[in-house]
C-alpha positions in Angstrom: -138.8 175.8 168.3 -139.4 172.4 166.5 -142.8 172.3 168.8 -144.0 174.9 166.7 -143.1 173.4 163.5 -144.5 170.6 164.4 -148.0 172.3 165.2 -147.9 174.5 162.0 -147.6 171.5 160.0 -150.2 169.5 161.8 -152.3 172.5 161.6 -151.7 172.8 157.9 -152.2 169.2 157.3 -155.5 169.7 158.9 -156.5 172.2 157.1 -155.4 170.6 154.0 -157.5 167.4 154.8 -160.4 169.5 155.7 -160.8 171.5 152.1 -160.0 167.9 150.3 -163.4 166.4 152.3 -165.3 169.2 151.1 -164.2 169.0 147.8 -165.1 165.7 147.4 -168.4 166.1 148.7 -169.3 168.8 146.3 -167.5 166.1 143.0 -170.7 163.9 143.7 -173.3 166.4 143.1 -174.8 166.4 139.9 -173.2 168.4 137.3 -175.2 171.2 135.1 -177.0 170.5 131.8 -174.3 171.7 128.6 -176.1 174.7 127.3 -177.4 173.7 124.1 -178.3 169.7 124.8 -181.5 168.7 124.6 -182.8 167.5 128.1 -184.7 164.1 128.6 -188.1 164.0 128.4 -189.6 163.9 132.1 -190.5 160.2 132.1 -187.5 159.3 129.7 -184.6 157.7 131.3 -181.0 160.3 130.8 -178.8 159.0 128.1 -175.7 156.6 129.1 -172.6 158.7 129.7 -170.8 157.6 126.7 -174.0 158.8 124.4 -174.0 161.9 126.2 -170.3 162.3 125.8 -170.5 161.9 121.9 -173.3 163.9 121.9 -171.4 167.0 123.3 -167.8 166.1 121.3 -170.2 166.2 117.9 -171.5 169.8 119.6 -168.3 171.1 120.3 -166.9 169.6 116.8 -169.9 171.5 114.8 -169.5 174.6 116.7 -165.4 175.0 116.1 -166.0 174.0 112.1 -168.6 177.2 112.2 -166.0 179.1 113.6 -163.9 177.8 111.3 -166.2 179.0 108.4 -166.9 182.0 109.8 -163.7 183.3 110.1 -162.2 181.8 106.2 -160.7 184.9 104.6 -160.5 185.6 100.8 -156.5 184.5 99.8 -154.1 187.5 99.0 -152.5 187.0 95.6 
């Protein structure tokens, strides 16, 4: 009986270790383009990541004060 817990959690393990390898592989692709940011120019070298980062925080920030706007109601008095 422990023979076959043993194997289950080897087999487990491997599985395990198997789906962690091919997740990794797939983090170091390139991730897609934030719908909305301008892309670089073909011969223009891609922003630094902490330019790019601002640039989508100032996005996001602009797009939650429209919401913000949009949704302002008269006051009830």
């Amino acid at each position: 009986m422990r023979v076959f817990g043993l194997l289950g959690l080897v087999l487990a393990l491997v599985i395990v270790g198997l789906i962690a390898k091919k997740q990794l592989t797939t983090a170091t692709a390139p991730l897609p383009s934030v719908p909305g940011a301008a892309a670089p120019a073909p011969g223009e070298a891609p922003a630094d990541m902490r330019a790019q980062s601002q640039q989508v925080q100032q996005q996001v920030k602009d797009a939650l004060d429209a919401a913000a706007q949009a949704r302002k109601m008269p006051d009830e008095n």
